[in-house]
C-alpha positions as CSV (number, residue, x, y, z in Angstrom):
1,X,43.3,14.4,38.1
2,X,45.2,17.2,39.5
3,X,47.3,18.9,37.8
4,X,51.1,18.7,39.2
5,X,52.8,21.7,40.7
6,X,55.2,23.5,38.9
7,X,58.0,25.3,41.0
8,X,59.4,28.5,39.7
9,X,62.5,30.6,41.5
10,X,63.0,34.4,40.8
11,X,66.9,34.1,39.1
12,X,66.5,30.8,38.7
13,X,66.1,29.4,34.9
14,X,63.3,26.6,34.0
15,X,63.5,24.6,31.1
16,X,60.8,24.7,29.2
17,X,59.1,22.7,26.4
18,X,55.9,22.8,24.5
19,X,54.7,20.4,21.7
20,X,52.0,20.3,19.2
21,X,49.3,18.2,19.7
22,X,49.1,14.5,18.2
23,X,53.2,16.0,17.8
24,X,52.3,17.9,14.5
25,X,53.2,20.9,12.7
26,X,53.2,24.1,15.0
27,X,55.8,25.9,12.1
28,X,54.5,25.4,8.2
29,X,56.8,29.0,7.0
30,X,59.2,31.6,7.9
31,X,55.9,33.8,8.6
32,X,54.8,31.2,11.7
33,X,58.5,31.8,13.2
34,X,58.6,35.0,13.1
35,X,55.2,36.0,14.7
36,X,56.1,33.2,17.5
37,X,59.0,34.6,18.2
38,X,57.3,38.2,18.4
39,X,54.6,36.3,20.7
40,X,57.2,35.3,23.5
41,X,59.3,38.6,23.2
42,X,56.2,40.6,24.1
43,X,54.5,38.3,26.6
44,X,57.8,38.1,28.5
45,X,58.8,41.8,28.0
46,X,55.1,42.8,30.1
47,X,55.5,39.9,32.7
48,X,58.9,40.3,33.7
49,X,60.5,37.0,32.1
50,X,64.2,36.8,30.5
51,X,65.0,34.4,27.5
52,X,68.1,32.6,27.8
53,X,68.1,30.6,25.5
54,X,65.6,28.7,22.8
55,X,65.2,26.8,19.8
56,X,62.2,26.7,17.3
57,X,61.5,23.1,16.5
58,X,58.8,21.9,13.6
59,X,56.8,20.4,16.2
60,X,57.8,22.0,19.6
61,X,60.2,24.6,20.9
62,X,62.5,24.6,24.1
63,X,63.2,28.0,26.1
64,X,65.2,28.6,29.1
65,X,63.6,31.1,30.6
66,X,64.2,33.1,34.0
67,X,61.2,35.1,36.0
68,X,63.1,38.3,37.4
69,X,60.6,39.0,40.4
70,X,57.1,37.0,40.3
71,X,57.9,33.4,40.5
72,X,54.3,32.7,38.2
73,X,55.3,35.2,35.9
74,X,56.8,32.4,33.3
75,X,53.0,30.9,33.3
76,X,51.3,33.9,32.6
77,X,54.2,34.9,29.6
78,X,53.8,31.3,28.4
79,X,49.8,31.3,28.6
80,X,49.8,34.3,26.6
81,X,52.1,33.7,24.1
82,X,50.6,30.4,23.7
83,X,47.1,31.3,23.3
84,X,47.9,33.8,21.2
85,X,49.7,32.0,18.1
86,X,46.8,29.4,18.5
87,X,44.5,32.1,17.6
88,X,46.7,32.9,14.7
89,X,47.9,29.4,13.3
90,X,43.9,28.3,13.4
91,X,42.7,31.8,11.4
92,X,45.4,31.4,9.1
93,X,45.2,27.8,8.1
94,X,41.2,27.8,8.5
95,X,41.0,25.0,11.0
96,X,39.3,24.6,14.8
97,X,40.5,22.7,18.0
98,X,43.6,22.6,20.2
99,X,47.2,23.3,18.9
100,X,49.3,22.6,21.9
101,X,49.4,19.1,23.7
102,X,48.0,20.2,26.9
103,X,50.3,22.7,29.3
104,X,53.4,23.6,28.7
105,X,56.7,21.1,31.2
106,X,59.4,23.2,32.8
107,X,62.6,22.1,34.6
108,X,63.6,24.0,37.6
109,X,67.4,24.5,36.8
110,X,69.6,24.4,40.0
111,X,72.8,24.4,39.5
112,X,75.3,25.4,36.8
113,X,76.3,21.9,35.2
114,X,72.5,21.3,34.4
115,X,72.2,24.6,33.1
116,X,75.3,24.4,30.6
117,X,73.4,20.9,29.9
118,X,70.8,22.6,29.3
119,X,72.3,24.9,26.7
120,X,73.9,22.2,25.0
121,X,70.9,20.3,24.5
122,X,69.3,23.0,23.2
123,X,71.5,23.9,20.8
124,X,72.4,20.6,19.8
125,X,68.6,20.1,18.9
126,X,68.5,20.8,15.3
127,X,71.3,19.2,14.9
128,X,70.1,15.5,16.2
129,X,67.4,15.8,14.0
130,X,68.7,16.6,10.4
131,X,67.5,20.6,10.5
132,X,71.0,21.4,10.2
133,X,74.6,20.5,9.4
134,X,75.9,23.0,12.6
135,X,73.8,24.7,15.2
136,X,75.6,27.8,13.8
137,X,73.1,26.9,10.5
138,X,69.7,27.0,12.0
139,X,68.2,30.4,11.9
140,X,65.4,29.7,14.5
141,X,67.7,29.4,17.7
142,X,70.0,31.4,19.9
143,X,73.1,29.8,19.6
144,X,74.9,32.4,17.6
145,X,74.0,34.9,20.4
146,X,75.9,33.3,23.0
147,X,78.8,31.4,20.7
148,X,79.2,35.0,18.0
149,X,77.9,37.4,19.8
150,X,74.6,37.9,17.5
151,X,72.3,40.6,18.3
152,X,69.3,39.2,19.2
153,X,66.4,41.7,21.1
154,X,64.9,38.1,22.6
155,X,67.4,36.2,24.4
156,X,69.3,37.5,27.9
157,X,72.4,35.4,28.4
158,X,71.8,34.2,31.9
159,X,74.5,36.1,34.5
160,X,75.7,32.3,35.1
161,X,77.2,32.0,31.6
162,X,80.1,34.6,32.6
163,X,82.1,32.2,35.1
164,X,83.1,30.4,31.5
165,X,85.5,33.3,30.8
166,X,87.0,36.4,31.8
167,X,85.0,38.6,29.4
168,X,83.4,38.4,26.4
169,X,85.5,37.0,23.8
170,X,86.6,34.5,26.1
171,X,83.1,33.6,27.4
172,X,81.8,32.7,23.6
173,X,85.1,30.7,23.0
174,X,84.8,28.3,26.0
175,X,80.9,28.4,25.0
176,X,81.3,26.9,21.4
177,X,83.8,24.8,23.1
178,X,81.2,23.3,25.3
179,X,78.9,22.3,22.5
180,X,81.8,20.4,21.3
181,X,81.4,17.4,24.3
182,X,78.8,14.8,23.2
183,X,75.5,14.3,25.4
184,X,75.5,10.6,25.9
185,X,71.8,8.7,25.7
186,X,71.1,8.4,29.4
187,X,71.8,12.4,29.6
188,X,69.8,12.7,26.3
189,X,67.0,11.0,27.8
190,X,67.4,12.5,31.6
191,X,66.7,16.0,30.4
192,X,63.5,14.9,28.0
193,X,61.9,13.4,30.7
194,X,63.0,16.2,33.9
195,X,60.1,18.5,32.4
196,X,57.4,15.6,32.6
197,X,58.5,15.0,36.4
198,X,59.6,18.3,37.4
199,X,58.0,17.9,40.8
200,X,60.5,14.7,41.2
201,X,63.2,16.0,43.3
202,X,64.7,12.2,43.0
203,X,66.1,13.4,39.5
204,X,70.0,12.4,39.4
205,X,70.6,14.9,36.1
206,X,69.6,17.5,38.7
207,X,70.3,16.3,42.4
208,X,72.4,13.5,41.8
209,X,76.0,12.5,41.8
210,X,77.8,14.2,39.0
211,X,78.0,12.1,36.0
212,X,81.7,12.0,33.4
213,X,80.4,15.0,31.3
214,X,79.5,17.3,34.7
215,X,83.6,16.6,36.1
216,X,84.9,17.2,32.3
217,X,82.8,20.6,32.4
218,X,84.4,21.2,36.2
219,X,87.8,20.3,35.2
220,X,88.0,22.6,32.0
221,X,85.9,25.5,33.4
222,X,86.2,25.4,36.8
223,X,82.5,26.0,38.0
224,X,81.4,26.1,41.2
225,X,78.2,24.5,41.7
226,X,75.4,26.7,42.6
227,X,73.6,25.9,46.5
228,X,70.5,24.2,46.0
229,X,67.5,25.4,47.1
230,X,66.1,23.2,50.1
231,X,62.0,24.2,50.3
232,X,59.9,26.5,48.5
233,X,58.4,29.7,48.7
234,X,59.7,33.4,48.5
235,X,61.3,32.6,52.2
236,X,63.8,30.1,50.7
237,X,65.1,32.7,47.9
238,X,65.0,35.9,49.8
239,X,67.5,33.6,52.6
240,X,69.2,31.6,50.0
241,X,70.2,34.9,48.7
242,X,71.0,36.4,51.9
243,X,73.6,33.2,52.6
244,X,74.9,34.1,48.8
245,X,75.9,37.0,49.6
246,X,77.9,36.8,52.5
247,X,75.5,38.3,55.2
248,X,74.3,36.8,58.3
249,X,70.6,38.1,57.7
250,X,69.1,37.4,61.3
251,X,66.5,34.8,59.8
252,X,69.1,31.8,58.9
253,X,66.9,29.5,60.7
254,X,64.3,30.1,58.9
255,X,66.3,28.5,55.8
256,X,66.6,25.3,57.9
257,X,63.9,22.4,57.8
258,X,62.8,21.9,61.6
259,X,63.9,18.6,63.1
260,X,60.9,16.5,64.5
261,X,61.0,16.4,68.3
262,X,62.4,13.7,69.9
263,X,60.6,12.1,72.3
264,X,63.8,11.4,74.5
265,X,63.7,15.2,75.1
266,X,60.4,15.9,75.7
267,X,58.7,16.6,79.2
268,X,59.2,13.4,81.4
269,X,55.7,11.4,81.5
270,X,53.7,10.2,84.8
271,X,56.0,7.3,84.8
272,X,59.0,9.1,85.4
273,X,58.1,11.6,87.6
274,X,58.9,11.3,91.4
275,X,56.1,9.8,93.1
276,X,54.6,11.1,96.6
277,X,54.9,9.5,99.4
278,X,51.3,6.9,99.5
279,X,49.6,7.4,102.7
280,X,48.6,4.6,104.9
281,X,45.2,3.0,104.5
282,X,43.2,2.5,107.5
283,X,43.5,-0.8,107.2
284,X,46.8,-0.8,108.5
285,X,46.3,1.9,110.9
């Protein structure tokens, strides 16, 4: 079976999440965290990948993560890091075989309202499932970098995350007063399955009307939705960009999907063109 395509953007964050396989222990002490966490720092430091955001699970960890210039850097950072603490986790519990459940699922995030969705799921993660009292309380995350202020060398707050404020102080406020709006179920269960059908562009968490939560989040932040992408490519970017920032770049209609010729307009057939005048047989000579 082929594998499905995964589409990364330069700027653009991707959700990512990777499980352990048969769901089981990828994390058994502080020591498997830690080097992990030293894994991804590296392996996105050399291929050019910021961390937004993340959360180590027992079983699985979810990153947002941004490639700054080569859209495949996230799979080389992620095959790497990946590979990697398999090598370790199998010398240093003596055992052989596969410690991931196949290839990593990413999310292409789009627009703003998905990404602060994003953040809150996240976040939030430990919390559904009994880790923690508070997000604020789990040590293996980067909520306290975005909601305190924490120094942490990993995680890049993505340049999105300023329109919440005017500077810092009010950025972590209205951040720590996002996590306090309840995901509802279908939202819950939208975002675990967009990384399993990335290549989906049906997906209404992403591309679809906004739900309740998304016009609460407008109304009390006043965000402005980011332009999606239409195609894929480097071409798409570089003129999404160029529309972004105001200029009139030459190439706009390159950004444009061609419409199919219609046939109305298309050169007249045999039918409709004049006909010369027959000449007489000699019959009727």
């Amino acid at each position: 079976m082929a594998r499905s395509p995964r589409q990364f953007v330069p700027g653009y964050p991707s959700h990512i999440t990777h499980r352990g396989n048969n769901r089981q222990r990828i994390f058994h002490c502080e020591r498997d965290y830690r080097f992990f966490w030293r894994c991804i720092k590296e392996a996105t430091g050399e291929c050019g990948v910021g961390v937004n955001a993340y959360v180590l699970m027992t079983n699985h960890v979810h990153l947002l993560m941004t490639p700054l210039a080569d859209p495949a850097a996230i799979s080389r950072a992620m095959h790497s890091a990946s590979r990697r603490y398999a090598g370790y986790f199998n010398g240093r519990y003596e055992r052989t075989g596969t410690l991931w459940e196949g290839r990593f699922h990413a999310s292409l995030v789009t627009h703003d309202r998905y990404l602060f969705t994003c953040h809150r799921y996240i976040d939030l993660n430990p919390v559904r499932a009994g880790l923690a009292a508070a997000p604020e309380m789990y040590p293996w995350s980067s909520h306290r970098v975005h909601a305190f202020g924490e120094i942490n060398p990993l995680v890049a707050p993505h340049p999105a995350l300023s329109a919440l404020g005017k500077d810092e102080p009010a950025v972590r406020a209205a951040y720590r007063a996002l996590l306090s709006l309840p995901l509802d179920g279908a939202e819950l269960e939208e975002i675990r399955k967009a990384p399993r059908r990335a290549c989906d562009r049906r997906s209404s968490a992403r591309h679809g009307p906004p739900s309740q939560e998304s016009r609460t989040l407008t109304r009390l932040f006043k965000l402005y939705l980011t332009p999606l992408i239409e195609g894929r490519g480097r071409r798409a970017a570089a003129c999404w960009r160029t529309r972004a920032a105001g200029g009139r770049g030459g190439r706009r209609s390159r950004c444009r999907a061609r419409a199919p010729a219609s046939r109305s307009r298309a050169s007249p057939s045999r039918r409709d063109r004049p006909r010369r005048p027959s000449r007489p047989s000699p019959r009727a000579r």
